[in-house]
C-alpha positions in Angstrom: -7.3 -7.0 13.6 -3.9 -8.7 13.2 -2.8 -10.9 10.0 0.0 -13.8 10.6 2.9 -14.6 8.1 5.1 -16.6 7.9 9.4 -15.4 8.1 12.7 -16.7 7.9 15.2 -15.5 10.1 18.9 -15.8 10.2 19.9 -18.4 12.8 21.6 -15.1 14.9 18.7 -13.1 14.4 16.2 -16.3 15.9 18.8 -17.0 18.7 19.1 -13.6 20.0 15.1 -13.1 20.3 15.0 -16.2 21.8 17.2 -15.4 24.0 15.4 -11.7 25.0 12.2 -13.9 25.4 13.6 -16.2 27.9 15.4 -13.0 30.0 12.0 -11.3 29.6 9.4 -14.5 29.9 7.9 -14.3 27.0 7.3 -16.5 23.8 9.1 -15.8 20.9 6.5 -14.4 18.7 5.3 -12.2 21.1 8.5 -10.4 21.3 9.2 -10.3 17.7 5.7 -9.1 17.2 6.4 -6.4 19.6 9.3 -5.7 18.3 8.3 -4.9 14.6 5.7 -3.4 15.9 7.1 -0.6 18.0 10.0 -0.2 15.3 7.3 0.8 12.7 5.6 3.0 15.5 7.1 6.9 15.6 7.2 8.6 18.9 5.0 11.2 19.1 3.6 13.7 16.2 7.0 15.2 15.8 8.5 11.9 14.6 5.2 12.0 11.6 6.6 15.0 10.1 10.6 14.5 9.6 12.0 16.0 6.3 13.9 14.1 4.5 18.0 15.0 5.6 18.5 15.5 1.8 16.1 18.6 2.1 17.9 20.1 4.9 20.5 23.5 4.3 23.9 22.8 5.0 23.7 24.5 8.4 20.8 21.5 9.4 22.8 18.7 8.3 25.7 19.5 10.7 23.5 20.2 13.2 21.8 16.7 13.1 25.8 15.4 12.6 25.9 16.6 16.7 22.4 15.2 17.6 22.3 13.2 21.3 19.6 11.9 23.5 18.4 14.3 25.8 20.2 14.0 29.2 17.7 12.9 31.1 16.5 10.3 29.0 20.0 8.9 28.1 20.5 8.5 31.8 16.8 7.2 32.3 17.9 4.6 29.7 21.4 3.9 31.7 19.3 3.0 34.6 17.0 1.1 33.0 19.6 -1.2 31.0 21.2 -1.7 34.0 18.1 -3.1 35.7 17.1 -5.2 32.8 20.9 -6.5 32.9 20.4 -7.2 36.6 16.7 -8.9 36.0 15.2 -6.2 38.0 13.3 -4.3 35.9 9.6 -3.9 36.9 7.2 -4.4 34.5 5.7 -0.9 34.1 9.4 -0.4 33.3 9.4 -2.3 30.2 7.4 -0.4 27.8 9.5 2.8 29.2 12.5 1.3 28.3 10.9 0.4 24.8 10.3 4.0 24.2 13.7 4.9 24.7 15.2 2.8 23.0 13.0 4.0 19.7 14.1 7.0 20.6 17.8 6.5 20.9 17.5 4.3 17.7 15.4 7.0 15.3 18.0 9.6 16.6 21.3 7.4 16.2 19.4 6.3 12.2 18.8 10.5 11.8 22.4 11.0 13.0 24.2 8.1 10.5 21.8 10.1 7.7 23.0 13.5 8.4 26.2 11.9 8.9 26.8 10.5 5.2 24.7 13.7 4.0 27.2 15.6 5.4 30.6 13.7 3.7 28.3 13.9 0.3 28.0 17.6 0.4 32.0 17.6 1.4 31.1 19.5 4.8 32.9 16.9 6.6 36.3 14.8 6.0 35.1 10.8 5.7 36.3 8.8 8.7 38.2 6.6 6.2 40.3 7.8 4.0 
């Protein structure tokens, strides 16, 4: 089952999917579609069950404040930018590099949380002072 609507984009927002659709051969919609789509999907169970930064003991928070992609996914993802950049990335290739990215992008939001979690509780000097 699937529902349309109707949005309003900024101009920068509608050129730059435009622009991913052409690279990628795509129509627009699809790749917004796609794109809301897999940025409302959580990888894996573990992503279901994420407590809130605000809950987490002091000793949590500054942990998260260190939080990196795995290795050998972040070089997975290196490879696989690169090939997209270099219009050679196969197509079985595509919905890997989607999952990275969600990957990279919930652990760089849970990073940025635990990051201003971390200034609020005074654990860690603001980068602006």
């Amino acid at each position: 089952m699937s529902t349309d609507i109707t949005i309003t984009l900024s101009d920068e927002v509608y050129q730059r999917a435009e622009r991913f659709a052409r690279l990628a051969n795509r129509d627009v919609a699809s790749v917004l579609a796609d794109t809301i789509q897999l940025s409302m999907m959580p990888i894996g169970a573990a992503s279901l069950d994420v407590e809130p930064v605000s809950d987490l003991s002091d000793e949590q928070v500054l942990a998260l404040t260190e939080l990196q992609m795995e290795p050998d996914q972040d070089a997975w993802l290196s490879e696989l930018l690169d090939r997209q950049q270099a219009d050679l990335l196969a197509e079985n290739e595509r919905s890997e590099l989607q999952t990275l990215m969600q990957i990279y992008q919930e652990g760089l939001l849970r990073k940025a949380t635990a990051l201003n979690e971390a200034v609020k509780r005074g654990l860690i000097e603001p980068l602006n002072q």
